[in-house]
C-alpha positions in Angstrom: 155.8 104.1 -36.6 157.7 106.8 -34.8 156.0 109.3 -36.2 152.4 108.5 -34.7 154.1 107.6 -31.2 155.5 111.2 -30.9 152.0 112.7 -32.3 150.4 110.5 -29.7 153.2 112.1 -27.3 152.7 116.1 -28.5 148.8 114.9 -28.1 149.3 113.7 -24.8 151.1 116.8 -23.8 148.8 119.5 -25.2 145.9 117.9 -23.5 148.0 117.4 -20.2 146.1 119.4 -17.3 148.0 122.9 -16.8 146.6 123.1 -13.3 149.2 123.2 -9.8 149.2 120.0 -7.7 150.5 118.4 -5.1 150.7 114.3 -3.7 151.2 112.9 -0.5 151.9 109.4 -0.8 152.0 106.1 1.1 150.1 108.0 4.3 149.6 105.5 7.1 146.5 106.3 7.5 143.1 105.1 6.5 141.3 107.4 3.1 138.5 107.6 4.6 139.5 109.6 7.6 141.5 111.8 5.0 138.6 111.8 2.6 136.7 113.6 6.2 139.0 116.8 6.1 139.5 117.2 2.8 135.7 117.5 2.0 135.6 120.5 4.3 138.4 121.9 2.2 137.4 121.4 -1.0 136.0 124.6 -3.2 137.4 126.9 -0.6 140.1 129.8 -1.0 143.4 128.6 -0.7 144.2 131.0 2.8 140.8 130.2 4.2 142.0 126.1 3.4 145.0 126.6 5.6 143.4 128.2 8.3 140.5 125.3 8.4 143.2 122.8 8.0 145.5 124.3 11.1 143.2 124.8 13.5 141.2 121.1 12.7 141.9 118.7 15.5 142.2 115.8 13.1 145.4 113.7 12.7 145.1 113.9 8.8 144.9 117.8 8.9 148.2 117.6 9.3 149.3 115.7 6.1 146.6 117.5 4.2 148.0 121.1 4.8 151.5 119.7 4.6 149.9 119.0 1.0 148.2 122.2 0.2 151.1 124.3 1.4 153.4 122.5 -1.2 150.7 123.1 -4.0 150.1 126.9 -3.4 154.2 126.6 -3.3 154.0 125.0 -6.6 151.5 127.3 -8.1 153.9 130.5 -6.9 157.3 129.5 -7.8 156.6 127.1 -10.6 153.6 128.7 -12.8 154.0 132.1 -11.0 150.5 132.5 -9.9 148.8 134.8 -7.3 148.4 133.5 -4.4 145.6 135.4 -3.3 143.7 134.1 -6.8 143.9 130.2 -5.9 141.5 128.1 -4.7 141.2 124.3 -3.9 139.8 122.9 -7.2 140.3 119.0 -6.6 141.4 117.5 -3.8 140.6 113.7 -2.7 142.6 110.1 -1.4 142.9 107.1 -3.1 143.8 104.1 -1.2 147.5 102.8 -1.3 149.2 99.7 -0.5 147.8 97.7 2.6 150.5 96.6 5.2 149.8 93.2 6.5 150.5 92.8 10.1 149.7 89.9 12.6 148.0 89.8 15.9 148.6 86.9 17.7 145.3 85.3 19.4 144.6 82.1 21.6 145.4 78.1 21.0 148.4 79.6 18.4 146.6 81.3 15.7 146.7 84.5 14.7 144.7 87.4 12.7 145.8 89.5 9.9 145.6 93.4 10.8 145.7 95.4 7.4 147.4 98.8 7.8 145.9 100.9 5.3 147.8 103.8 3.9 146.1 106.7 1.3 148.0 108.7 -1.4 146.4 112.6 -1.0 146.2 114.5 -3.9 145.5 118.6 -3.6 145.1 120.4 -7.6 144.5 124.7 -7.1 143.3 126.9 -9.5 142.8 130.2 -10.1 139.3 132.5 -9.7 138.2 133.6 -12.8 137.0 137.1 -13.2 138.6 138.2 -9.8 
């Protein structure tokens, strides 16, 4: 019985993606909006990324380079890649836990206002063939 959980394991970690990453989570903000930047990011050179993503008046700009930035930080320090080799493979937002909230309304009711918040995820890679 052991035996096949820790071959399942060693399977589990030789198939494991290699690539760097990065997460942002519980964002309050919607995915959707965040889904808008990072489309314009997405298959570009890491640099030419953080240059979009600073100069992009958008609110979730901000969280998404604060993103990249720690995955090209990841890719340097932990799998000691080249910086100038690294470009945004995957990057998208999946939705996270809604905050209910209420809005209070004539005769004593009240609506339900759902916060949504996103978890960003940013994975690099390197250019092959230079």
């Amino acid at each position: 019985m052991a035996t096949r959980i820790r071959q399942k394991a060693e399977r589990r970690k030789a198939n494991k993606d290699q690539r760097p990453f990065a997460k942002a989570k519980y964002i309050k903000m919607s995915p959707s909006k965040v889904a808008i930047v990072l489309d314009k990011i997405r298959g570009q050179k890491a640099e030419s990324a953080v240059a979009i993503l600073e100069y992009m008046p958008d609110s979730a700009a901000f969280e998404c380079l604060k993103v990249l930035k720690s995955a090209i930080a990841n890719a340097e320090n932990n799998k000691g890649m080249n910086v100038d080799n690294l470009f945004v493979a995957e990057c998208y937002a999946t939705s996270g836990p809604l905050l209910k909230r209420i809005a209070y309304r004539a005769r004593g009711r009240a609506d339900r206002i759902l916060k949504k918040t996103a978890h960003i995820t940013i994975v690099l890679d390197e250019v092959v063939g230079g």
